[in-house]
DSSP file (Angstrom, degrees, kcal/mol; ACC not computed):
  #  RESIDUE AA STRUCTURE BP1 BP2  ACC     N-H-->O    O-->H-N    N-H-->O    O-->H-N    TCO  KAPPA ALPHA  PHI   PSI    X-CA   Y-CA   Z-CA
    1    1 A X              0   0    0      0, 0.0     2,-0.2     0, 0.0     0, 0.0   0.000 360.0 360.0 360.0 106.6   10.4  -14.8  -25.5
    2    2 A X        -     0   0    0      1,-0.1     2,-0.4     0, 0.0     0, 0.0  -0.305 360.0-112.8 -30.8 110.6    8.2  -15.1  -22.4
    3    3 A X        -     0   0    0     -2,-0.2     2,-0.2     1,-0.1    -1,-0.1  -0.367  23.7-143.8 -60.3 110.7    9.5  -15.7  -19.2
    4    4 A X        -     0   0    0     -2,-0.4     2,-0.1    82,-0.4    -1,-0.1  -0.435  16.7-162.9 -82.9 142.0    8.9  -18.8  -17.3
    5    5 A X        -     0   0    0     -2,-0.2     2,-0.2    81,-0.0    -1,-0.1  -0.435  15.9-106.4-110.6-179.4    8.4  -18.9  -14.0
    6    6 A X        -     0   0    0     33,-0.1     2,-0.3    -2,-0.1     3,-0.0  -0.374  24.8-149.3 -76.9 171.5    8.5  -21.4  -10.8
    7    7 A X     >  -     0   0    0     -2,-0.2     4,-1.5    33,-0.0     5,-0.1  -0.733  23.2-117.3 -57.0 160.6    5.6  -22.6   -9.0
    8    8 A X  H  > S+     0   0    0     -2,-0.3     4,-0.9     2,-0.2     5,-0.3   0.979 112.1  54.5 -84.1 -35.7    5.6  -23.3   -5.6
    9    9 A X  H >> S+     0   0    0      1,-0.2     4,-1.3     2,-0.2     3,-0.7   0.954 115.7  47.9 -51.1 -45.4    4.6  -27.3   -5.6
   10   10 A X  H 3> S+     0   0    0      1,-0.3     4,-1.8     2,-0.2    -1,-0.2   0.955 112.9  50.7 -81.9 -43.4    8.1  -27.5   -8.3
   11   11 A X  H 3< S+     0   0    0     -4,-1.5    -1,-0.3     1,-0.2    -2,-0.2   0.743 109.3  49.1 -80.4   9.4   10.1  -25.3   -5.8
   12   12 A X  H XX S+     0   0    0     -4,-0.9     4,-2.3    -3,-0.7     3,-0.9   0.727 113.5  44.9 -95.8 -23.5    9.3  -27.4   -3.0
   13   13 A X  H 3X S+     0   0    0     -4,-1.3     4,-1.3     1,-0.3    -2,-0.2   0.594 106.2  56.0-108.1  31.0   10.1  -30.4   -4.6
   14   14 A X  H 3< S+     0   0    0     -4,-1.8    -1,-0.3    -5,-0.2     4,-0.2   0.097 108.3  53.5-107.4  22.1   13.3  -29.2   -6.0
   15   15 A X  H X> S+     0   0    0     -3,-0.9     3,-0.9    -5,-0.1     4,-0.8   0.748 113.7  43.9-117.9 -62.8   14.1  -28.4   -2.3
   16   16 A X  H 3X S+     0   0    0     -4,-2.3     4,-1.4     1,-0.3    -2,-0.1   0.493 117.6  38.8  53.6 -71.1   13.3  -31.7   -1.6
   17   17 A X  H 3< S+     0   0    0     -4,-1.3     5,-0.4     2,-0.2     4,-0.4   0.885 116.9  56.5 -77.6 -43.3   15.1  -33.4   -4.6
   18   18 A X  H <> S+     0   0    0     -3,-0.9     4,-1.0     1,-0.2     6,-0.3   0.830 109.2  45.6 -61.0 -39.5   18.1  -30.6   -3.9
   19   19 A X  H  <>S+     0   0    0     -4,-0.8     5,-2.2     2,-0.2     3,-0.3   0.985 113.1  50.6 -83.5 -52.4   18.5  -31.8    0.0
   20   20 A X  T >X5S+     0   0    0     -4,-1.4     3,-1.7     1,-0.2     2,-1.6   0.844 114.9  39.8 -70.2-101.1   18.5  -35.7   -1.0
   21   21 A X  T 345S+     0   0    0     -4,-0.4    -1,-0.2     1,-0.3    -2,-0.2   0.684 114.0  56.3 -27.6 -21.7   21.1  -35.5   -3.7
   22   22 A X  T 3<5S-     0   0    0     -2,-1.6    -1,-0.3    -4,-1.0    -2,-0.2   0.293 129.4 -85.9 -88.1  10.3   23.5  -32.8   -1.6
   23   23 A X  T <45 -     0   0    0     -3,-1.7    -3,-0.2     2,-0.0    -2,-0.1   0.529  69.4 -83.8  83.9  -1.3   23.7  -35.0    1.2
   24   24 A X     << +     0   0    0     -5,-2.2     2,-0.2    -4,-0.6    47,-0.1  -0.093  44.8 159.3  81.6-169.0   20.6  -34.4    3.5
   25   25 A X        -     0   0    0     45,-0.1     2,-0.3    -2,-0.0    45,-0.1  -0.604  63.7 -56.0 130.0-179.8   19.0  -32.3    6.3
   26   26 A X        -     0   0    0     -2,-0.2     2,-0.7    43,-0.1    44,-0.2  -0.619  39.4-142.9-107.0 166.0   15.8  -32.1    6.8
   27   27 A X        +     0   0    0     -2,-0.3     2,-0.4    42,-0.1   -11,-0.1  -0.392  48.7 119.5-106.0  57.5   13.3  -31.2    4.5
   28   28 A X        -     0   0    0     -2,-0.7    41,-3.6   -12,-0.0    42,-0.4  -0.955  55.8-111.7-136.6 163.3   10.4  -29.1    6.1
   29   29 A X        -     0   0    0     -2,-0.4    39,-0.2    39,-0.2    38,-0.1  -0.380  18.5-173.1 -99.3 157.5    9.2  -25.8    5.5
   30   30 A X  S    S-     0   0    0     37,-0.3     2,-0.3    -2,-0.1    37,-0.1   0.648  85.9  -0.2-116.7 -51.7    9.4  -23.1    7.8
   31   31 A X     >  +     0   0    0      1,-0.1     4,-1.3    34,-0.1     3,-0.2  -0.872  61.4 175.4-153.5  84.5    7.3  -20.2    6.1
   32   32 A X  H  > S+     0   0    0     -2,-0.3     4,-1.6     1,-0.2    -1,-0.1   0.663  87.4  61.3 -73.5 -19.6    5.7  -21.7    2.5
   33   33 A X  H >> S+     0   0    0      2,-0.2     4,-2.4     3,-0.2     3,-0.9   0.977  97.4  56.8 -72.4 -62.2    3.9  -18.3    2.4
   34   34 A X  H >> S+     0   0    0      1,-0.4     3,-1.9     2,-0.2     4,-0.9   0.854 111.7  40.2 -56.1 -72.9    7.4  -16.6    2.4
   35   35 A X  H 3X S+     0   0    0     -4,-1.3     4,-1.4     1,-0.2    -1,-0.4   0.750 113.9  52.8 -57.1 -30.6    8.5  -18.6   -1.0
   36   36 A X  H <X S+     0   0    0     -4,-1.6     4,-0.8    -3,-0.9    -1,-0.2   0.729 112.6  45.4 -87.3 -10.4    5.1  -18.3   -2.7
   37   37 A X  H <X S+     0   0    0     -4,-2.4     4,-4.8    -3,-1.9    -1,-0.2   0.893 113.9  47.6 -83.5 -28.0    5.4  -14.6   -2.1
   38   38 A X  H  < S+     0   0    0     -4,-0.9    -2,-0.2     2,-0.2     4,-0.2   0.734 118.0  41.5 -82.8 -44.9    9.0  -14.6   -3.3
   39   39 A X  H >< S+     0   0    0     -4,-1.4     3,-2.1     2,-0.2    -1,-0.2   0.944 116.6  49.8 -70.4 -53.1    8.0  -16.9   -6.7
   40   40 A X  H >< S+     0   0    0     -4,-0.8     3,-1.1     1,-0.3     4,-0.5   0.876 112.1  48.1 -90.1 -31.4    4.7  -14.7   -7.3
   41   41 A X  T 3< S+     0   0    0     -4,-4.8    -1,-0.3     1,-0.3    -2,-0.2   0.663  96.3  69.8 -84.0  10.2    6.8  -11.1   -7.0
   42   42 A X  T <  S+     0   0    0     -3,-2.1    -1,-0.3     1,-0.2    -2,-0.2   0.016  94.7  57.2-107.1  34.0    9.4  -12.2   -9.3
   43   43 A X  S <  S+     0   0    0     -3,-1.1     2,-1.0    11,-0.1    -1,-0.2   0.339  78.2 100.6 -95.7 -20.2    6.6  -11.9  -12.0
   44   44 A X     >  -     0   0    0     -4,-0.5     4,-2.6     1,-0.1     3,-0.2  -0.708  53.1-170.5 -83.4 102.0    5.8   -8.3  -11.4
   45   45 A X  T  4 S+     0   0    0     -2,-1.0    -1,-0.1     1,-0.3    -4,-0.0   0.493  84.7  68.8 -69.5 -17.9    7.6   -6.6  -14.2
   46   46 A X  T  4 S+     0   0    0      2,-0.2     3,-0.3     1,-0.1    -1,-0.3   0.699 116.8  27.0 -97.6 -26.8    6.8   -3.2  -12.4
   47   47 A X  T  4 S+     0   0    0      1,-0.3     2,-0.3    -3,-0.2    -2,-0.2   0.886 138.6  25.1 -74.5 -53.6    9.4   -4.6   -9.6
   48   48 A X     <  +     0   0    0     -4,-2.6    -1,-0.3    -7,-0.2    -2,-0.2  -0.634  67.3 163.9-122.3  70.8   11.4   -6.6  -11.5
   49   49 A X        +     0   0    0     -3,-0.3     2,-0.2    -2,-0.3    -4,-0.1   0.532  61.9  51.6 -60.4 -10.3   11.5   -5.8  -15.1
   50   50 A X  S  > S-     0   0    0      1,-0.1     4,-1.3     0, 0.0     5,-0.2  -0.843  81.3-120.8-121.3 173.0   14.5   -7.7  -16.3
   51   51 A X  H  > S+     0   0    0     -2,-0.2     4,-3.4     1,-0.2    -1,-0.1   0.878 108.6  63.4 -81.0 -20.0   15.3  -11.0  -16.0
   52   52 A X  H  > S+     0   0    0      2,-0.2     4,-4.6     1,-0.2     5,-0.2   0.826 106.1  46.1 -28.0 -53.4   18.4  -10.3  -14.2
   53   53 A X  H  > S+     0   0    0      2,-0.2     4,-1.0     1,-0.2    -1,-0.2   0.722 109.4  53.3 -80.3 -13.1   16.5   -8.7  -11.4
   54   54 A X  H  X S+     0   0    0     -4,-1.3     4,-2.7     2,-0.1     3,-0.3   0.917 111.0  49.8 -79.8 -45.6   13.9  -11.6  -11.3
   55   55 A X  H  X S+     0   0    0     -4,-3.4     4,-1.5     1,-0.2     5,-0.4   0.921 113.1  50.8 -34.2 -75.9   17.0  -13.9  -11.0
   56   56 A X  H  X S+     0   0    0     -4,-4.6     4,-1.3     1,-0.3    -1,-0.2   0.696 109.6  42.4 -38.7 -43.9   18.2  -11.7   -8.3
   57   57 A X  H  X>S+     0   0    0     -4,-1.0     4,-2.4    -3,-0.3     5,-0.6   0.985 113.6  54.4 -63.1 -61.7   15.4  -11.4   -6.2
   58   58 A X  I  X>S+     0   0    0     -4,-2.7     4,-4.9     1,-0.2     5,-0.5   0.918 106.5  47.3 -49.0 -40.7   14.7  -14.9   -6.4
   59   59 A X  I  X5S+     0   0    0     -4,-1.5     4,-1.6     1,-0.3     5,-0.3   0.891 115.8  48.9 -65.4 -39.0   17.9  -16.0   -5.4
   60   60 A X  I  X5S+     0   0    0     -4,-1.3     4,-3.3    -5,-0.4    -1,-0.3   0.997 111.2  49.2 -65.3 -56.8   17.9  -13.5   -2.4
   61   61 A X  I  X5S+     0   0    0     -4,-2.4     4,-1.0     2,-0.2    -2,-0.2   0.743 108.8  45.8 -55.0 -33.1   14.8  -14.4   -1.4
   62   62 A X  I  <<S+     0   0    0     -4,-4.9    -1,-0.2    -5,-0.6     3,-0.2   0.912 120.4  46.5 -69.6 -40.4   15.2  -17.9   -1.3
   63   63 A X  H  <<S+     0   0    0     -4,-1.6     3,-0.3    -5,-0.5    -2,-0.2   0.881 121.8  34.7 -45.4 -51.4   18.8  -17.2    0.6
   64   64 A X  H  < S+     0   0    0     -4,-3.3    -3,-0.2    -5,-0.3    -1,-0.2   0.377 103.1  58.0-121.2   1.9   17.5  -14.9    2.8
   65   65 A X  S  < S-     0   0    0     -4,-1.0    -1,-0.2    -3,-0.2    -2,-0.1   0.083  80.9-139.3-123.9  16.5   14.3  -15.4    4.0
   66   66 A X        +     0   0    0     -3,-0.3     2,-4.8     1,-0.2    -4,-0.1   0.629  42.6 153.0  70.3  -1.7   14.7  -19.0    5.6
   67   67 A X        +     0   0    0     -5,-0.2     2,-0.4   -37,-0.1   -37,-0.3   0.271  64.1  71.3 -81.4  38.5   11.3  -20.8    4.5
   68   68 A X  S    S-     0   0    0     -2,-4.8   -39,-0.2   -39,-0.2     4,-0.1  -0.996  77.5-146.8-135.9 138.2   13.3  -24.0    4.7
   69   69 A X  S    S+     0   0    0    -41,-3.6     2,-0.3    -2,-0.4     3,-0.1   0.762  90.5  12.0 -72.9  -7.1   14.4  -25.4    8.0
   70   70 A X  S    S+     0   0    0    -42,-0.4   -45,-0.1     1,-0.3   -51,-0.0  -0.919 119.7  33.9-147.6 166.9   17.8  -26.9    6.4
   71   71 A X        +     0   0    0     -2,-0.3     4,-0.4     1,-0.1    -1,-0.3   0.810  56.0 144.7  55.7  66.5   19.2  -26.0    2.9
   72   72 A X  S  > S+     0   0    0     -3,-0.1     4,-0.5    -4,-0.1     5,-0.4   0.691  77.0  48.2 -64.8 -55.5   18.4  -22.6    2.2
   73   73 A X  H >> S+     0   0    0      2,-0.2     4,-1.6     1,-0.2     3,-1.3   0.920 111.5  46.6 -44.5 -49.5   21.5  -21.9    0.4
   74   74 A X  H 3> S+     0   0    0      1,-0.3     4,-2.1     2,-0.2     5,-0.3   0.958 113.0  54.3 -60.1 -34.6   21.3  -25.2   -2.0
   75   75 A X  H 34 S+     0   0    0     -4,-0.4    -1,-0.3     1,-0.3    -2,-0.2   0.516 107.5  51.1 -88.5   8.0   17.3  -24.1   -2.7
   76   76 A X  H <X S+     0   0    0     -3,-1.3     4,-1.5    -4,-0.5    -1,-0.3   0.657 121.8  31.7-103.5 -19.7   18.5  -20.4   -3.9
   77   77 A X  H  X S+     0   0    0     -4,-1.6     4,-0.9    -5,-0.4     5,-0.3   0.786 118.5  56.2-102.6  -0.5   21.1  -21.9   -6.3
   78   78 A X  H  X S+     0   0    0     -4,-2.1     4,-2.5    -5,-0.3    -3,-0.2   0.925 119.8  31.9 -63.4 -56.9   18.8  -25.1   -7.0
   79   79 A X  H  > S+     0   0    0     -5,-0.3     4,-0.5     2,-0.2    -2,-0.1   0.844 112.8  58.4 -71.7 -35.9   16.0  -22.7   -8.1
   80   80 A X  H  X S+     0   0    0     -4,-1.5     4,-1.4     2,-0.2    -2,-0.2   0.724 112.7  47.0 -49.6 -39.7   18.5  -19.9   -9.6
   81   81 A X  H  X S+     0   0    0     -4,-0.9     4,-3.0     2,-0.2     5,-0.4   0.939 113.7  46.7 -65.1 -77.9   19.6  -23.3  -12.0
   82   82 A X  H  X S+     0   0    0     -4,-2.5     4,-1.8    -5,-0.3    -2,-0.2   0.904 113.4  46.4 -61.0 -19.8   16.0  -24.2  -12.7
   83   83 A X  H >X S+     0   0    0     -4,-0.5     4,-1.1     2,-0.2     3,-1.0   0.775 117.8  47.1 -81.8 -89.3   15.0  -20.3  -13.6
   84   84 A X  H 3<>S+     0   0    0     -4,-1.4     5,-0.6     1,-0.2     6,-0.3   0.688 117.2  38.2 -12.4 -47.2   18.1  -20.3  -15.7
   85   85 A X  H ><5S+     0   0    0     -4,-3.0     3,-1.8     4,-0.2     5,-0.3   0.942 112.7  60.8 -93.1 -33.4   17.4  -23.8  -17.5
   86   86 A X  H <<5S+     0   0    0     -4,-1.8   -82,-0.4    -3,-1.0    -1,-0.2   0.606 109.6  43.4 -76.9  -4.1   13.5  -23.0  -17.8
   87   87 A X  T 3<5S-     0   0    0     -4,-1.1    -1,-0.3    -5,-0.1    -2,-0.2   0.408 125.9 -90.5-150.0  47.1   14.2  -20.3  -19.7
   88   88 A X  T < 5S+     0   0    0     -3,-1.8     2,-0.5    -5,-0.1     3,-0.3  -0.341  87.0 119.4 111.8 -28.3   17.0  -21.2  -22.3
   89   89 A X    >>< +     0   0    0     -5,-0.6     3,-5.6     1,-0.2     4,-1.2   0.486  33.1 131.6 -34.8 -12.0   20.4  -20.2  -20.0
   90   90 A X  T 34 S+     0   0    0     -2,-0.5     4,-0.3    -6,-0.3    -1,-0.2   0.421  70.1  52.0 -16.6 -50.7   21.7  -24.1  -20.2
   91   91 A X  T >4 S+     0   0    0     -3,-0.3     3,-0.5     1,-0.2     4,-0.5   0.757 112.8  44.5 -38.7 -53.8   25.1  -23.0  -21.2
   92   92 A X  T <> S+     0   0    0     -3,-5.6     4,-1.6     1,-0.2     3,-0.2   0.906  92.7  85.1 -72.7 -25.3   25.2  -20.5  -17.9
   93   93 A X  H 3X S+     0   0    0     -4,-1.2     4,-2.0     1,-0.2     5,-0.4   0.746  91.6  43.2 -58.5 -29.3   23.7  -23.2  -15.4
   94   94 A X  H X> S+     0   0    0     -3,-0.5     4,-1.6     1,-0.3     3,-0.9   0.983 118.4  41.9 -83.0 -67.1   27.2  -24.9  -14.6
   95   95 A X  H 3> S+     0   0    0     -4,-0.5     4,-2.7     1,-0.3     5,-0.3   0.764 115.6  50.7 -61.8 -42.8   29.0  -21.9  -14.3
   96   96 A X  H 3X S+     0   0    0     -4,-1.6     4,-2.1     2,-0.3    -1,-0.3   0.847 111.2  51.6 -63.6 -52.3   25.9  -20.4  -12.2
   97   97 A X  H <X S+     0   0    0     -4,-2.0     4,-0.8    -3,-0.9    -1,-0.2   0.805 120.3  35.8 -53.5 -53.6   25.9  -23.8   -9.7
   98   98 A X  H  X S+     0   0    0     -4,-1.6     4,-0.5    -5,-0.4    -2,-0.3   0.904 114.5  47.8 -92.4 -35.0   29.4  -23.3   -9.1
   99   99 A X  H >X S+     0   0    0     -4,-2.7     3,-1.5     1,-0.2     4,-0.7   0.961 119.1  51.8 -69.5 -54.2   30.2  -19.3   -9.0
  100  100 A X  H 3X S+     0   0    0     -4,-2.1     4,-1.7    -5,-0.3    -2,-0.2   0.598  84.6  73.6 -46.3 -25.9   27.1  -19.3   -6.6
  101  101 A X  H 3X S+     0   0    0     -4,-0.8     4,-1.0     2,-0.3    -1,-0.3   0.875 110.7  32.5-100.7 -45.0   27.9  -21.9   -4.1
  102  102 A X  H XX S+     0   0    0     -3,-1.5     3,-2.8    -4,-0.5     4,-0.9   0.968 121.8  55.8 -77.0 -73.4   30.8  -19.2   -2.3
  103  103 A X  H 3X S+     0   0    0     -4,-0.7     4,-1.4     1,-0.3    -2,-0.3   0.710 105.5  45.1   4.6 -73.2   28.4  -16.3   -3.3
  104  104 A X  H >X S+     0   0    0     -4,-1.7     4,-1.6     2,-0.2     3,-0.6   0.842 109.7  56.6 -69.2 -41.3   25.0  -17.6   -1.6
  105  105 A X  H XX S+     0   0    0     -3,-2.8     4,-0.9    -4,-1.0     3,-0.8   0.976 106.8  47.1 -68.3 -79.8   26.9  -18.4    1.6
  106  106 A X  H 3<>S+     0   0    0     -4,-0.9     6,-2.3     1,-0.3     5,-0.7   0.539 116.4  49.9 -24.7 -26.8   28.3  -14.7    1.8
  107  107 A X  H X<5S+     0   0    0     -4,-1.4     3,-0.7    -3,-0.6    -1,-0.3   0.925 107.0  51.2 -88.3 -48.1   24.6  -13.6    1.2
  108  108 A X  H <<5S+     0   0    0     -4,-1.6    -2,-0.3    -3,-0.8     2,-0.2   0.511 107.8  48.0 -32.9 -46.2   23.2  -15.5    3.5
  109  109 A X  T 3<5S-     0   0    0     -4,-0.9     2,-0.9    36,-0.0    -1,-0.4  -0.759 115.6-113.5 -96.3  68.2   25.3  -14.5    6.2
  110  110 A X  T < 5S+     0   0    0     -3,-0.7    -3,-0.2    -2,-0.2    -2,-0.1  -0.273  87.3 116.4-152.1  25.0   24.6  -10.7    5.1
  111  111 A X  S   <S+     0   0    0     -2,-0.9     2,-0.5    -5,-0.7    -4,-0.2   0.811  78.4  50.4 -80.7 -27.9   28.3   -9.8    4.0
  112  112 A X  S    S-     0   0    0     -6,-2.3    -2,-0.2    -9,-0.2    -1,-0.1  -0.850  81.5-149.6-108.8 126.4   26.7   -9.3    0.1
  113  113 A X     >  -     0   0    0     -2,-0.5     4,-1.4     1,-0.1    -1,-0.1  -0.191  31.6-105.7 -77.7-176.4   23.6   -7.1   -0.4
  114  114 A X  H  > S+     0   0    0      2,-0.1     4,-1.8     1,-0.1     5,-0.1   0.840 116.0  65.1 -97.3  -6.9   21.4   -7.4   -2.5
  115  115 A X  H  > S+     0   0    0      2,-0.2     4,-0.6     1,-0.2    -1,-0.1   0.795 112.7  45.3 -41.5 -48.4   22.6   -4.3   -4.7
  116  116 A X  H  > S+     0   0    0      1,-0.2     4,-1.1     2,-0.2    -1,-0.2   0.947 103.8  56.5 -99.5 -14.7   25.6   -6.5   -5.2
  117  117 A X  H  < S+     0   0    0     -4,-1.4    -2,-0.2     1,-0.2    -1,-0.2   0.792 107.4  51.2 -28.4 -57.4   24.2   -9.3   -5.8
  118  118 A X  H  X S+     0   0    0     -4,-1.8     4,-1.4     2,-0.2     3,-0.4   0.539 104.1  51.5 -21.3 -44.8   22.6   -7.8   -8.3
  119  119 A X  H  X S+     0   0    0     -4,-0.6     4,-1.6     1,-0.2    -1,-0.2   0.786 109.3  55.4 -96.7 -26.5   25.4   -6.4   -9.8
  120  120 A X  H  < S+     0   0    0     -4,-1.1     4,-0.3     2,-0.2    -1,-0.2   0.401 111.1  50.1 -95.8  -5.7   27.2  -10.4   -9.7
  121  121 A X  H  > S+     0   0    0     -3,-0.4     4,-1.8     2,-0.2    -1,-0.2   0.861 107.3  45.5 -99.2 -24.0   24.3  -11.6  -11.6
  122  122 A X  H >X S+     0   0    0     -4,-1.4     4,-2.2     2,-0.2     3,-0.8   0.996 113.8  49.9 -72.8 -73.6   24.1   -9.4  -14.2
  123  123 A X  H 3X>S+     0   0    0     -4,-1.6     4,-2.4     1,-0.3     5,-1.9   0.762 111.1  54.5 -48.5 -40.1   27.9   -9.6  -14.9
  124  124 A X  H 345S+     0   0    0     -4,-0.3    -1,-0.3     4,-0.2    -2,-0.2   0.966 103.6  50.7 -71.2 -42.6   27.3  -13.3  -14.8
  125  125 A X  H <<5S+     0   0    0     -4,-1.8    -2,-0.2    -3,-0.8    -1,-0.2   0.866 118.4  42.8 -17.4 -52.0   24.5  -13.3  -17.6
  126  126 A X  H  <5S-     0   0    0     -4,-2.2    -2,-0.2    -5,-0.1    -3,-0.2   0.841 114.6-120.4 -85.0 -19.8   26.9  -11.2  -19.6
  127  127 A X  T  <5S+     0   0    0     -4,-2.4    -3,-0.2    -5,-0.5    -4,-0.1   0.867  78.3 123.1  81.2  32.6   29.6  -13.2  -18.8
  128  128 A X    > < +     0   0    0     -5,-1.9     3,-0.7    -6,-0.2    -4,-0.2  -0.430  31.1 121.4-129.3  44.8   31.7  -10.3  -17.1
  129  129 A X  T 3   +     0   0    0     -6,-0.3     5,-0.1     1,-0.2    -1,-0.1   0.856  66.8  61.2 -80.1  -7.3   31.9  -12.2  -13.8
  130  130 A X  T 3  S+     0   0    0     -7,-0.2    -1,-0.2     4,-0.1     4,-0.1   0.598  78.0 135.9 -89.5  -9.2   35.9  -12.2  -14.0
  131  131 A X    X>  -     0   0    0     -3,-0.7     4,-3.4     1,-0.2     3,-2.2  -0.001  53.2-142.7 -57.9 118.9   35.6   -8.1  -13.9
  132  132 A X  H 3> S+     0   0    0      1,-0.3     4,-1.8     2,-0.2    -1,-0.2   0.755  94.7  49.2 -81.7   8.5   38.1   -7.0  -11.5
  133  133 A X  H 34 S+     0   0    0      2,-0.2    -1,-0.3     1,-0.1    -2,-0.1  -0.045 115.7  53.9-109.8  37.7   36.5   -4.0   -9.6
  134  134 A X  H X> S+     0   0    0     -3,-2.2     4,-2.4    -5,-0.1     3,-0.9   0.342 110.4  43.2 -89.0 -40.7   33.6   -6.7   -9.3
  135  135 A X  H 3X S+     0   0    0     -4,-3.4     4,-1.5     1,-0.3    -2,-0.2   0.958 116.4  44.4 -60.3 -49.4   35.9   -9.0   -7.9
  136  136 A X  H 3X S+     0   0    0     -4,-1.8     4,-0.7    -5,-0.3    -1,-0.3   0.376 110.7  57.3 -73.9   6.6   37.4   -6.5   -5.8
  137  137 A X  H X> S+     0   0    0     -3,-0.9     3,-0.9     2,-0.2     4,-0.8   0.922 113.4  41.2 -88.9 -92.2   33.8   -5.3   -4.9
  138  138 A X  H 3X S+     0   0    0     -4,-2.4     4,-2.1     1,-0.3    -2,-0.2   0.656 108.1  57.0 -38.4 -37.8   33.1   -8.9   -3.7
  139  139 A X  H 3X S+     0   0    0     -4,-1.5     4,-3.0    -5,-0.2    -1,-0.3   0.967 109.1  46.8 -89.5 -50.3   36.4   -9.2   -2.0
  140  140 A X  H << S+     0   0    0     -3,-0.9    -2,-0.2    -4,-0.7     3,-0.2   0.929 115.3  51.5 -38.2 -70.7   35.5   -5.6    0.5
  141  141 A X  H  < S+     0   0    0     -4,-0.8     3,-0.4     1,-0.3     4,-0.3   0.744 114.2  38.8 -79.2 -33.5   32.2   -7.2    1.1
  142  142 A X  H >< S+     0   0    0     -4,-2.1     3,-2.2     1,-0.2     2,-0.5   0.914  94.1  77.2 -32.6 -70.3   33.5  -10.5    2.1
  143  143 A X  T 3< S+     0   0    0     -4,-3.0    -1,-0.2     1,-0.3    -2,-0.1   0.225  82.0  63.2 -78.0  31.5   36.7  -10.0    4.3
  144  144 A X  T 3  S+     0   0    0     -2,-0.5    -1,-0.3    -3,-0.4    -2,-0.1   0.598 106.0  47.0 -90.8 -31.1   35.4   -8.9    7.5
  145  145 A X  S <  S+     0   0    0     -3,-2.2    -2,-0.2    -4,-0.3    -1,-0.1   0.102 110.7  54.4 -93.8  26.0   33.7  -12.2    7.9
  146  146 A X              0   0    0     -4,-0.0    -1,-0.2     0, 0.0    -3,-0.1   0.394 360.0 360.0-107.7 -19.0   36.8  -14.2    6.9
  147  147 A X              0   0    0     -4,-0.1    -2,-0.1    -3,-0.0    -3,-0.1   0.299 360.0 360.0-130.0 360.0   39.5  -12.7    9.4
């Protein structure tokens, strides 16, 4: 099966739709260049050959490169959901929405790389998020920025 991707127009207005339903902020773009590069390199198979690692990128990128003045976090698991549902995952999205939410923050603020990211997406694809030297993985990268 061919992999579907995002567009920019749909990820703008799923940051849009994403901001209004979460409770607001404001909705303007910081750096639309940033996200369209972010959409258009998670197509490049010679970067990103699996779909894990398109997930990943996006979800970093959207985390981690700002091109929203408010909601960056909601639009990498808003857009992480819609890559998942657009390309059969249905089953994962709830779990995905909800493991992410702690996840995204922790990236965001730079305590998760993207190596482990990586590593927390795949195991959630497979369904090996409960792994405990992933958990204890997570839990190192975390607790300097909690105490």
């Amino acid at each position: 099966m061919a992999i579907r991707y995002i567009d920019l127009e749909h990820a703008i207005k799923t940051h849009h739709l994403t901001i209004d339903v979460s409770g607001g902020g404001d909705i303007g773009i910081i750096n639309s260049g940033q996200l369209e590069s972010v959409l258009s390199h998670i197509q490049n198979d010679v970067y990103y050959p699996s779909f894990p690692d398109k997930l990943t990128h996006l979800i970093w990128g959207a985390c981690k490169f700002h091109c929203f003045t408010d909601g960056n976090k909601r639009i990498a698991i808003s857009l992480g959901a819609q890559f998942l549902l657009i390309n059969g995952y249905l089953a994962l999205t709830g779990k995905f929405i909800q493991y992410m939410e702690n996840i995204s923050y922790h990236v965001a603020a730079g305590n998760i790389d993207k190596d482990l990211l990586s590593r927390i997406v795949l195991a959630l694809l497979e369904g090996n998020e409960e792994d405990e030297s992933l958990k204890l993985e997570i839990y190192n990268a975390i607790k300097e920025d909690e105490g």
